[in-house]
N, C-alpha and C positions, 0 to 999 in steps of 0.2 A: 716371825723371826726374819723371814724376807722383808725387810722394808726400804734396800737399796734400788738404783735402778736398774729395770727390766730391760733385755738386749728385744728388742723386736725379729721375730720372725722375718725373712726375708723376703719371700711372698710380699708382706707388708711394708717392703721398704722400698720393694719395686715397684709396688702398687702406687702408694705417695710420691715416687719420684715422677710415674706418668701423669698422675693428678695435678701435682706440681709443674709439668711440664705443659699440656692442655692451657693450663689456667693462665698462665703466661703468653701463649700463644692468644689464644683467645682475646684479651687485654693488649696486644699490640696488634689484632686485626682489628677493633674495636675503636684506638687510636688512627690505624690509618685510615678507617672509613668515616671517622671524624674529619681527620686532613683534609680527605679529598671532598669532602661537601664544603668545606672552610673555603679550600678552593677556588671548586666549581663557583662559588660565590663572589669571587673577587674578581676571576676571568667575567662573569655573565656579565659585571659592569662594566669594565675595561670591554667587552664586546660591544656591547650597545653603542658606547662612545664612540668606538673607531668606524662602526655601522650608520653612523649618521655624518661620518666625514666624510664617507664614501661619494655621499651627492653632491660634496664642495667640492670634487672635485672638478676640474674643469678637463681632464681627460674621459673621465665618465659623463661628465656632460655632453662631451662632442661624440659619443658614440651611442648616448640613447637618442638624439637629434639627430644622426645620419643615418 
């Protein structure tokens, strides 16, 4: 005779909402730890480059010579 829908217990509604909330959080630390190796990736070249112009310089040249 019951074949409508069931109101859920509240326990259980609290319970999905931290679940729901976790799982979301979760999923954006997930993302950001994605970001920052994306990154770390892009800086490590951009480093490299500016590490090899460091010798053209000619101020750093006069200071590993003297």
């Amino acid at each position: 005779a019951g074949t409508g829908p069931k109101e859920l217990q509240p326990w259980l509604i609290g319970l999905t909402a931290v679940v729901v909330f976790l799982f979301i959080v979760f999923v954006l630390l997930l993302i950001n730890r994605l970001w920052q190796i994306r990154m770390r990736r892009k800086q490590g070249g951009l480093q490299e480059t500016q590490g090899t112009e460091r010798y053209h310089d000619p101020g750093a040249a006069g200071l590993a010579q003297g």
